[in-house]
N, C-alpha and C positions, 0 to 999 in steps of 0.2 A: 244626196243632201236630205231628203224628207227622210229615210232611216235617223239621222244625226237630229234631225228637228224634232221626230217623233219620241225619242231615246229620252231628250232634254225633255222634253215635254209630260213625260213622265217622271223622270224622277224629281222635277217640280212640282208636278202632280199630288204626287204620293206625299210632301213634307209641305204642301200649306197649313196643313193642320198646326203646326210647329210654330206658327208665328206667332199664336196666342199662348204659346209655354212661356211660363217666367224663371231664371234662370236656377240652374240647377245645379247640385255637386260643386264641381271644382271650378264653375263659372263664377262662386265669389271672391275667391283669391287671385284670379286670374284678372277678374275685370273691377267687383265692386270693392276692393281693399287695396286693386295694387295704382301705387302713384305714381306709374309711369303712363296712364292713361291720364291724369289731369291738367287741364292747360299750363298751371303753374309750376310744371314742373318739365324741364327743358327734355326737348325730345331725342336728343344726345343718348341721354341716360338710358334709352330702350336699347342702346348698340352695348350696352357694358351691365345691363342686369339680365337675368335669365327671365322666363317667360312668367314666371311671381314674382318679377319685381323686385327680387336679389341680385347684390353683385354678384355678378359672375365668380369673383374669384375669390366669394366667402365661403369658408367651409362645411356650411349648412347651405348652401347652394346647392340644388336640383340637376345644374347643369344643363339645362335645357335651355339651349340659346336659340331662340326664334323670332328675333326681331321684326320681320315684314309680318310675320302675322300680330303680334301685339300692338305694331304700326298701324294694322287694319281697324285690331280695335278701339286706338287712339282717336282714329278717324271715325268710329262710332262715336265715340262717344264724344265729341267735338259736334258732332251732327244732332245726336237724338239723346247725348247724357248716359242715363241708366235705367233709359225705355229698352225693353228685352227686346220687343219686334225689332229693331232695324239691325238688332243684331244676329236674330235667327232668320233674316232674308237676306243678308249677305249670305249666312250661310248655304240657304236653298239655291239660291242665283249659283254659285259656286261647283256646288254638285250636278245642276243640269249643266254648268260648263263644263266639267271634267267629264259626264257623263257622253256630251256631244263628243266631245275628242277621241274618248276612247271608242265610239262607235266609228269616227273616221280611221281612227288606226286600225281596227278591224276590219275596216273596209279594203283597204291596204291588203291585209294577209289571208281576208276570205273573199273577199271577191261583193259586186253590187247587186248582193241577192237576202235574201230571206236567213239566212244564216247570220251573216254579219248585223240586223235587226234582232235576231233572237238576241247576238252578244252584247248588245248596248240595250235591249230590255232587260234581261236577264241583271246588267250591272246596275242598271237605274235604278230596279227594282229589290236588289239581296239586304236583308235585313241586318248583314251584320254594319253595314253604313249608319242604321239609326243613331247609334252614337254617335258618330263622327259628324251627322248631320244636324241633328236635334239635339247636340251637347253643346253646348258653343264653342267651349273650349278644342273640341274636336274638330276647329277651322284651319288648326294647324296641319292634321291629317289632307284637308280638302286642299287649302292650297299648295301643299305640295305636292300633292297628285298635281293637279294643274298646272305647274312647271314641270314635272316628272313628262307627263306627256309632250307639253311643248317641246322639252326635250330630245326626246326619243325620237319625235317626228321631223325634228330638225336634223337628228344627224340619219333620220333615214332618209330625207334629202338630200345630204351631204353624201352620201351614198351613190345615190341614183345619179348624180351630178360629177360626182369626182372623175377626172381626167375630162371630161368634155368640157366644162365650165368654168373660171375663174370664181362664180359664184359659188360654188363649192367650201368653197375656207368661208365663206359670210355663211353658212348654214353651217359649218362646225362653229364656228364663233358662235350662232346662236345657242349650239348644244349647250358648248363650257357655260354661258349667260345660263340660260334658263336652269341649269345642272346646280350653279353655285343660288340663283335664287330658289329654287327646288333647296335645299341643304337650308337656306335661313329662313323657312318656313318652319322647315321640321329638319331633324338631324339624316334621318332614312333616306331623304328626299337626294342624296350625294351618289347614292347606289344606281341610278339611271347611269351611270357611264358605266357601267360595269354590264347594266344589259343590255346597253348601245352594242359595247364590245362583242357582248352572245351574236346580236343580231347582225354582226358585220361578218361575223365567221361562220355561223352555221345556216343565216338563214338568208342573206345578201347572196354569201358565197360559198354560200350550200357544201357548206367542207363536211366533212364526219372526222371522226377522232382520230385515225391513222393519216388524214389527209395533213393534219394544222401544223407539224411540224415540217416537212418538206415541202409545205407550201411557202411558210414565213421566209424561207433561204432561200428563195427563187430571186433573181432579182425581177420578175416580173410583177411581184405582189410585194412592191414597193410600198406603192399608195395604202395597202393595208397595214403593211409592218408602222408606217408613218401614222396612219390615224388612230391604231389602237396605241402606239409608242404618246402617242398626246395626248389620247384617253389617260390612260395610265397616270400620266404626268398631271392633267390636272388634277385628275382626284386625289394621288397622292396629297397636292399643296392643297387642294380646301380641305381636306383631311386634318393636313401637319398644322396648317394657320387656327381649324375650329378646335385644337388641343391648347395651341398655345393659347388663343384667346380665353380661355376655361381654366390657366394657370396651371396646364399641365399635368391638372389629377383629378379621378373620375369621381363621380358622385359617390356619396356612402348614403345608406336608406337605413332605417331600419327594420329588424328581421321580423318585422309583419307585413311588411309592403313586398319584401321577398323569402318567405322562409325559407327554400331550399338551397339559396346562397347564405345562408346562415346555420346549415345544418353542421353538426361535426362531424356528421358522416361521409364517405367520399363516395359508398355505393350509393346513401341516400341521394347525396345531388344527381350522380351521375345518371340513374336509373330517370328522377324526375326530370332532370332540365333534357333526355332524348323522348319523355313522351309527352311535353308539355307541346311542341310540335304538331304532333296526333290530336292532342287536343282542339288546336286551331284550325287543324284541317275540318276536324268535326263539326266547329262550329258554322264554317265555310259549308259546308255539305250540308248538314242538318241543325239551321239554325235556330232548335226549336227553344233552349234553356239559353236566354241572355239576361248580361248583369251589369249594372254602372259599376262593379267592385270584382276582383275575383283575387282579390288579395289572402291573407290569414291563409285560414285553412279550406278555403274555398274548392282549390284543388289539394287534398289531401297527400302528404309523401310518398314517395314509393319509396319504400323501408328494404323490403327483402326481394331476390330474384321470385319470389312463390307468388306475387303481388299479380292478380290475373290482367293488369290492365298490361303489363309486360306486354302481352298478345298482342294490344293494339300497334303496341311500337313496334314488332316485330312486321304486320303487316302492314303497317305505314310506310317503314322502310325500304322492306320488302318493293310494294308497289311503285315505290319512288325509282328505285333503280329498276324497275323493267321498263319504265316512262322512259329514264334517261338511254337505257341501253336501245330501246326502240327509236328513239329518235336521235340518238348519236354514231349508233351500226352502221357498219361501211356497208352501200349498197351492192343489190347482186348487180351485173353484168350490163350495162345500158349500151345501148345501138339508139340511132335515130333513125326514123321512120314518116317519114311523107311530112316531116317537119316538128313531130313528137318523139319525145324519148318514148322507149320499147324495152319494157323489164321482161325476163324471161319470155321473150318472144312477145308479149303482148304490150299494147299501147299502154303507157302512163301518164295520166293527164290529171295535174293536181295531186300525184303520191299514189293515184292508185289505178287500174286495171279499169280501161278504155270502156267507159256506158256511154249514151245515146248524148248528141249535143242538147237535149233538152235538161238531162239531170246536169252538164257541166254549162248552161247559160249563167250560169250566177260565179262559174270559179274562174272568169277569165277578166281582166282590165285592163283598156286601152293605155298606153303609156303615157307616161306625162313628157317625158324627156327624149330627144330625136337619139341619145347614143348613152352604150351604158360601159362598165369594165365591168368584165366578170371572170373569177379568178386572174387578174392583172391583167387581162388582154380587153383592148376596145374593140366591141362589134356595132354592129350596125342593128339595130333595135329592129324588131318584126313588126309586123303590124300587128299582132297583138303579143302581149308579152307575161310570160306566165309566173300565174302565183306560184308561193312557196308551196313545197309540198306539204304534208299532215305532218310527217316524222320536223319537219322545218317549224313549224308550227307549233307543235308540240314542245321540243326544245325552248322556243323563246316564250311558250307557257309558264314552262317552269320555271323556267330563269325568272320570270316576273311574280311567280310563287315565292321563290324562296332566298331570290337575292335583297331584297327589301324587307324581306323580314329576317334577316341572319342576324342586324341588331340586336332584334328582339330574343335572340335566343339563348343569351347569358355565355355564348362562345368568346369572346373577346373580352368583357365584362360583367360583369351583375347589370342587370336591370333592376329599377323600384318598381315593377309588375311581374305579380305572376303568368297574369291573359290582361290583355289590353284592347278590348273589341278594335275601338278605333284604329291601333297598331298594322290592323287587317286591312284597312283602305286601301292601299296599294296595292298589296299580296291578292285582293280580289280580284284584280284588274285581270290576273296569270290565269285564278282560279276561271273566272266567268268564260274564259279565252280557251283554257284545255277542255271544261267539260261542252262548252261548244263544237269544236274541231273532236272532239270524240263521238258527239251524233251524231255531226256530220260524215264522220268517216263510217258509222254504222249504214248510216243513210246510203251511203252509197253502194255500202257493200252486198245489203240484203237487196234482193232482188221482188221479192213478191211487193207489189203495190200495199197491202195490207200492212206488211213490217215496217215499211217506209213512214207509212201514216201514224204507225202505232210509235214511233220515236218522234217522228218530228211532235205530233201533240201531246206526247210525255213532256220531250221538252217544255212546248207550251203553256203544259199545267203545271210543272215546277215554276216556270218564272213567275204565275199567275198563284202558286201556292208564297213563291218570295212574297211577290206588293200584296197580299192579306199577311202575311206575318210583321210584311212592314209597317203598312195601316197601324195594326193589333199595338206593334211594340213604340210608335208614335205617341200611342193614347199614353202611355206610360212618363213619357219624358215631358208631360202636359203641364204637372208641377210636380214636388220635389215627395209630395207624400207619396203618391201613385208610383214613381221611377224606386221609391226605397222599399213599399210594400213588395213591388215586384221582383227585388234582390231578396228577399229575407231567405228565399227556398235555397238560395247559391252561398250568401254571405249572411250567414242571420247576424252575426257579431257587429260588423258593421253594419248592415241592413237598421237594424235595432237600434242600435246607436243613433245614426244619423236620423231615423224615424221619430228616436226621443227631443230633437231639436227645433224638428217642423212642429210635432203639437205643440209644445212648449210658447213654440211663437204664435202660436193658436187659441193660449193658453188653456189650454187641456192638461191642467195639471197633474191630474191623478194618471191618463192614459200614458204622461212624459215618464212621468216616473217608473210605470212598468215598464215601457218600453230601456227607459236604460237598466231595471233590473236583467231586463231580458238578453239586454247584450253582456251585461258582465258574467249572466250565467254561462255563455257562450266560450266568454273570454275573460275570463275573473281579473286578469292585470292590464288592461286597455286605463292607460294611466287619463286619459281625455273622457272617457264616460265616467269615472271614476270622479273625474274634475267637474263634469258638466251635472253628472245628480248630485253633487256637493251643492252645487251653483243654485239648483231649481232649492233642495232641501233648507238653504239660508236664504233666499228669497223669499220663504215661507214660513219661516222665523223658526224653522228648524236646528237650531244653534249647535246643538250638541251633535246631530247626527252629519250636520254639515263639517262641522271639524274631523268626524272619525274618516268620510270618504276625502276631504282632502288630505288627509295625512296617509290616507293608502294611495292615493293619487302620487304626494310625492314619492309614498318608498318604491313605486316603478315607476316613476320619475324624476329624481332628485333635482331634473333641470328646469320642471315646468314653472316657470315665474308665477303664474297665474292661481295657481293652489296657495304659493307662499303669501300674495297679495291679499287673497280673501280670509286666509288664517288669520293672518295680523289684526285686520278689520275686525274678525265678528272678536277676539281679544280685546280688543282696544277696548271695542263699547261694552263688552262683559266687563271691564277695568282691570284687566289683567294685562296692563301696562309694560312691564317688564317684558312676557316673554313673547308681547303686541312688539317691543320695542328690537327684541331675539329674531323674532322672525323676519319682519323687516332688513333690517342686518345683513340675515343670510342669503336673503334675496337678491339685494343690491351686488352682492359680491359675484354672484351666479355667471359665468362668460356665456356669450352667445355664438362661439364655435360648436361646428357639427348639430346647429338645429336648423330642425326644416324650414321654421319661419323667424328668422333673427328678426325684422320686424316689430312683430305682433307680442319676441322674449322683450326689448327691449319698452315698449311701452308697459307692460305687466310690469318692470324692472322701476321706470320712471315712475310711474303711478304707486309702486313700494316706498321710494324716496320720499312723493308728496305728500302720503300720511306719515312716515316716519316726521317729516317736519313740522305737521300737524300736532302731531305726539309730544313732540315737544314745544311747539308754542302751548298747545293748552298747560303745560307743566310749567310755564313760565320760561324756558329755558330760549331764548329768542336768539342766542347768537347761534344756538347751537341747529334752531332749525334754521335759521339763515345759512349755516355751511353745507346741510343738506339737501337745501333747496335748490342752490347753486349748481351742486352736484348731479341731481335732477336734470338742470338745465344742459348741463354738459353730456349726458348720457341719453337724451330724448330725442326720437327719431324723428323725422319730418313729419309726420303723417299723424303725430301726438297732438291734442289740442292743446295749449301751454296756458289758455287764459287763467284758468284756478289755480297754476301753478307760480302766475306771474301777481296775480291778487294777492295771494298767503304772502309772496315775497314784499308787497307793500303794507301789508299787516305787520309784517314784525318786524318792519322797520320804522313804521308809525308809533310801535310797544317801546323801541330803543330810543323816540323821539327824534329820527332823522327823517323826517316832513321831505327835504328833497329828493332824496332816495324811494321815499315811500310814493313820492308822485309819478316820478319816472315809472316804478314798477305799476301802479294804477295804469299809467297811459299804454302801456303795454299789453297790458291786460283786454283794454277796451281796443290797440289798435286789432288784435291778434283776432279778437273776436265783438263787432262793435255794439250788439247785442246780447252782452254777458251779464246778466241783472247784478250779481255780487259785485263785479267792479263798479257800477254806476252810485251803489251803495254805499262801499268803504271810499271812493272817490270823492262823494257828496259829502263823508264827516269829516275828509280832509279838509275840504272848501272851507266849510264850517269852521272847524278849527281854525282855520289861519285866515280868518275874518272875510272868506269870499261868499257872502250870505247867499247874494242873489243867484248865483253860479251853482250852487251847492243846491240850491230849490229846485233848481234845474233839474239837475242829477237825480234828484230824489222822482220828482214829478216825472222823468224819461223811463226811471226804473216800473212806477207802476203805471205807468202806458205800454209798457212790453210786455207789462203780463199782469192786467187787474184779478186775478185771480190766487197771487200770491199775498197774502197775508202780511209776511215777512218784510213785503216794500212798503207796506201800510206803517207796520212799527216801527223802520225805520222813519219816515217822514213824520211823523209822531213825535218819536221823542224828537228831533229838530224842532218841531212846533213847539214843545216842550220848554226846551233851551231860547226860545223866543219870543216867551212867556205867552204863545197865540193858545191858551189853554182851552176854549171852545174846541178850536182847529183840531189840536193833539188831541184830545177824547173823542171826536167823530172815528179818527184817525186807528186811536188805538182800539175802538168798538169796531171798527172794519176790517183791523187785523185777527179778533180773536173771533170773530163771527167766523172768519175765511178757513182759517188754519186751528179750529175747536182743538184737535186732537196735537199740534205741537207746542210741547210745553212751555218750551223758551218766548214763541209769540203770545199765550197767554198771560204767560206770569209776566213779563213787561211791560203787555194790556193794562193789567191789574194795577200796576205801579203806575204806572202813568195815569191813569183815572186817580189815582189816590192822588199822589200828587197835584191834579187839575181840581182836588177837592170833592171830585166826582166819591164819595166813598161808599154809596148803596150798591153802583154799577162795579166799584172796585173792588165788596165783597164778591160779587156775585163770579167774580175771574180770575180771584185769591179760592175764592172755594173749587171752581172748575181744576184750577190748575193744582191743587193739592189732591185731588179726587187722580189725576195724571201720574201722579208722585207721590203715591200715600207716606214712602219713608223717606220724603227729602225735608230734609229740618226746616231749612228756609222757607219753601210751602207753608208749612204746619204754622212755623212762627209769626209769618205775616198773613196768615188766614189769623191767627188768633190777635194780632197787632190790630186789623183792620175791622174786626170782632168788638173789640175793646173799645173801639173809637166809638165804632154803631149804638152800644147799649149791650151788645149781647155778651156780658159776662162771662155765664157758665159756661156759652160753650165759647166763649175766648179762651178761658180756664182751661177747657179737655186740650183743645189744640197747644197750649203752649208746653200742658206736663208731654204731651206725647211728641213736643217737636224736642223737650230735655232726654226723654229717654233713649233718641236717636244719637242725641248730641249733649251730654251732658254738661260740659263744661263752658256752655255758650251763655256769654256774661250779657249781651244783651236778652234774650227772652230772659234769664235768668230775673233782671231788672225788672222788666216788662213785667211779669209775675208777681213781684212784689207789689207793684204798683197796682196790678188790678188786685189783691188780693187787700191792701188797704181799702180802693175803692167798695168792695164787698163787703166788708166789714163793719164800715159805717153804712152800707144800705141792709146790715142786718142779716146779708146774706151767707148760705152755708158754704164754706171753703172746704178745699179739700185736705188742709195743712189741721184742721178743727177735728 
């Protein structure tokens, strides 16, 4: 028990640091964007979307069906919101559990000594977990380790029990349970039956490879043929059921998340996806180069047989199968002896060649169980009863190497990874398990007291070299710039990218923008950096250069809604209406088959519609954006805010003069969002309108209490004071809007008018000249600067403003008048015109 306490206690240890990280990578899709974590949204929904938040059976679905962990973090965020700690201490809490387990199961197969502690330090402490620990998202990896084991341990119960117990079938029962919760964690998590199986034949019933077939036909190894016959059978069904559930076809990625399954080569793949293997092992062994990303080109093709890593695969392989042949060889010749097996004459105790009771006090464990079967026959259990040997060991090392990761290896289907640290959670469990039981069998076998020491504290400082690598690469996953600076040396293209996004948010504008030149130098068609320095570049009033990368944006992406949205936009207000109105268009049409976030296409898609409607209410055209809007409504995902969409629809039906219609959509607008200032606005000049005064002051006066800093609620409640002839009231009014909002045009040239109108006409020059200073070539400015000019005394330069607001607008018959009129008034005060 204090081995399993000590184990947990460390690799809790080692990730408190972790609980002041704020979420990183692909913790915001997962958690802060998907709506199957928000109360309002039934929890149903988490059994039929994949693990972002897509249906399952959409074809830009991931396919990653993991419901109890997204369950887990529904329950975060029911608890604590989108506070990051309570969701990086589930995760730690997690890993010292899995960690505690895996030390009992080691305890199991090496015995209540100092070895079985190295293996549960050894796992507490291997760096390649920090993902899986310190990602959030990577709780999916944790919890299904955590049933993976429950698992294993229940049917090595079931094990130890069969034929003596009735309880026996309640501890496979627990297997299949914990087996199929293991699977809805994570998909990997199904592959525990399959090492159940290893461990029921090579290292319960210690068979070797010639033994398994003439042992299955006995009828004495019934109860085996029986349990592995139900192994089999379950897995099959959570197998056949997690296909049907997913609609029967696999995910499709694209060939950057895997390029070697999109090579057209057959030697390319074939060379890459047998040493892509090698590489994992590598990282398991020397985990010194880790990366949130190993996507693109991270691991580079193997192109031709000349390609030197070839060697590695060669010797990977190579060593694999002298593991398996060592511990699946039919044994030499055994005899028993004073109660031990006896290989070639000499004692075997724990696999190997009979030392002193002092080196095997840690390889032997009293039994749990009064009676065991072994190969089909009931004996009568010893008083002490013996671990598996090394070669036994070994075996079910590997099996926990490499059955849990065969997913991952593009054998059955493509994967959207090329290396997936967290992937490795499992697969560590085999690793930290072989390279243990391979000291230990050193251990045993050198003799000098000195080589003894010189491995077990090699060991020692490996584990102790892991928890500083782990520490080191914790600091990294702290926040989101530190975990992408740390990828750039593995994945600069995405490293770079996703780096240009955190300054951004920093805003570090100039460092954002290098940062995504730096990725598209990398990766020149990355259609989302391409998208995202469009994004920074017209937020910066970049107009021109923001158009050219969105339009590269689209041509390696013709589907991305998002480049079309913001083309339209910077269009529209440059007045290029028409191919503002093109692009729009082509966006709506866009389907949201085979993308990775139908979501996030369809609101870029909605959000196309409500300026296209916009586009044409300003043009007058009111029905036409009423069928658009509609449209809109009908295409907008849950997750879209709809209040401005629901507003614009009570606007243009206020324009057509349907006041009832135009209310409903107001009330909509305010129920959807109850603090929307525009709908409080256009709601209040309905009031007004249809004689509801006092109700309508309301509105007004609610709008500039939610926000006294907008200008814009000023001039609306203005001109109502206006209309109410309270003309003190509206000039405070309209002086607090243009004071607030100096710099937008529309509040000050309304300012202006409305002071004019309240008679106010020194303070009305003063915000007719502001706002024409705004607008130097907008007629109307020019004409009512020179109007209000005229009124003041100041002629001449009433005069300059009106020729310059005709040369804009030649044919505008009132300045035209207006002209005439001061140019009489000149005339008789003797003054020089410019007509003279």
């Amino acid at each position: 028990m204090i081995a399993e306490l000590v184990s947990s206690a460390l690799g809790l240890a080692l990730y408190l640091n972790t609980l002041s990280a704020d979420f990183c990578y692909d913790d915001s899709r997962a958690i802060k964007t998907n709506q199957d974590l928000l109360p309002e949204t039934p929890w149903t929904h988490i059994f039929y979307n994949d693990f972002w938040g897509t249906l399952l059976t959409h074809s830009g679905s991931h396919k990653s069906y993991r419901p109890l962990c997204t369950l887990s973090f529904r329950l975060n965020h029911a608890i604590g919101g989108l506070n990051p700690w309570s969701y990086h201490l589930v995760n730690v809490l997690l890993h010292a559990a899995v960690t505690g387990l895996f030390t009992s199961f080691s305890k199991i197969l090496l015995g209540d000594g100092y070895w079985t502690f190295m293996a549960g330090l050894m796992f507490a402490s291997h760096p390649i977990h920090t993902e899986a620990v310190a990602g959030i998202v990577g709780r999916a990896d944790v919890g299904a380790s955590l049933f993976f084991l429950l698992s294993l341990l229940c049917y090595m119960k079931h094990c130890s029990t069969r034929g003596a117990s009735a309880r026996t079938w309640g501890w496979f029962l627990g297997t299949g349970l914990c087996a199929g919760c293991s699977m809805l964690w994570k998909e990997q998590g199904v592959t525990v039956l399959a090492v159940s199986a290893i461990y029921d034949v090579f290292v319960f019933h210690r068979l070797k490879m010639k033994q398994i077939l003439p042992t299955i036909y006995k009828r004495k190894n019934l109860s085996l043929f029986l349990s592995i016959s139900l192994l089999t059978f379950w897995g099959t069904s959570l197998l056949g059921a997690r296909l049907y559930w997913m609609g029967n076809k696999p995910p499709s990625f694209s060939n950057s998340d895997n390029p070697a399954a999109d090579s057209d080569s057959l030697l390319a793949r074939t060379l890459t996806f047998f040493y892509l293997p090698t590489k994992n092992l590598w990282l398991l062994l020397c985990p010194d180069t880790l990366s949130f990303d190993w996507s693109m080109d991270a691991v580079p093709l193997l192109k031709t047989i000349c390609d030197w890593r070839n060697l590695h695969t060669v010797a990977f392989y190579t060593g694999l199968l002298l593991l398996a042949y060592y511990g699946l060889k039919s044994p030499s010749v055994e005899r028993e002896c004073n109660g031990k097996f006896v290989t070639n004459g000499k004692q075997n105790a724990n696999g190997h060649s009979c030392h002193s009771e002092v080196e095997y006090r840690n390889s032997e464990i009293k039994p749990s169980f009064p009676s065991k079967v072994e190969n089909g026959i009931k004996n009568n259990v010893s008083q002490r009863t013996r671990l598996p040997s090394t070669e036994n060991i070994v075996v079910l090392s590997l099996s926990l190497l490499i059955i849990p990761f065969v997913p991952a290896t593009n054998l059955f289907f493509y994967v959207g990874f090329v290396i997936a640290e967290r992937v490795l959670y499992i697969p560590s469990m085999g690793f930290c398990l072989l390279i243990t039981v391979g000291a230990r069998a050193l251990y045993v076998k050198v003799q000098k007291r000195f080589l003894k020491s010189l491995i077990f504290y090699a060991t020692a400082t490996l584990i102790v070299f892991y928890g500083l690598k782990t520490a080191i690469r914790n600091g990294d996953w702290q926040n989101e710039e530190m975990l992408y600076r740390s990828g750039i040396k593995v994945n600069p293209a995405k490293a770079w990218g996703n780096l240009g996004n955190v300054l951004k948010s920093q805003s570090k504008i100039s460092e954002a923008e290098s940062a995504y030149r730096n990725a598209l130098y990398y990766r020149s068609n990355m259609a989302d950096m391409l998208y995202n320095l469009g994004l920074l570049l017209q937020e910066n009033s970049r107009f021109a250069e923001a158009l050219h990368y969105y339009k590269l944006a689209i041509g390696s992406r013709p589907t991305l809604a998002s480049a079309y949205l913001n083309t339209g936009i910077i269009l529209m207000n440059q007045g290029k209406t028409e191919e503002a109105r093109r692009t729009f268009l082509k966006c709506s049409e866009i389907p949201d088959e085979n993308l990775k976030d139908p979501h996030a296409h369809k609101s870029s898609v909605t959000s196309c519609l409500y300026n296209l409607g916009k586009l044409y209410h300003e043009q007058g055209h009111y029905e036409d954006a009423l069928s658009v809007y509609k449209e809109a409504i009908q295409k907008m995902p849950r997750q879209f805010a709809p209040q401005s969409l629901y507003n614009m629809m009570g606007e243009a039906y206020m324009r057509l003069s349907k006041l009832p219609e135009a209310e409903h959509w107001y009330m909509e607008s305010l129920r959807s969002k109850t603090d929307h200032i525009p709908a409080h606005l256009t709601y209040g000049k309905l009031l007004a309108l249809t004689g509801r005064k006092s109700e309508a002051e309301k509105f007004f006066l609610k709008a500039i209490e939610l926000d006294p800093t907008k200008g814009n609620c000023y001039m609306h409640y203005g001109q109502f004071l206006l209309e109410e002839a309270r003309l003190i009231e509206a000039a405070e009014m309209a002086k607090k809007a243009a004071e607030l909002d100096s710099t937008e045009f529309d509040v000050v040239f309304n300012a202006a008018h409305m002071l004019r109108q309240a008679s106010l006409n020194e303070a009305a020059e003063k915000y007719y000249d502001l706002a024409a200073k705004l607008r130097p070539n907008y007629p109307a400015a020019l004409m009512n600067l020179g109007a209000i000019l005229h009124l003041n005394g100041r002629l001449q330069k009433a005069e300059a403003n009106y020729l310059r607001a005709l040369q804009l607008k030649p044919d505008d018959i009132i300045t035209q008048s207006n002209l005439r009129k001061l140019w009489n008034i000149m005339e008789k005060q003797g003054l020089k015109t410019s007509k003279t």
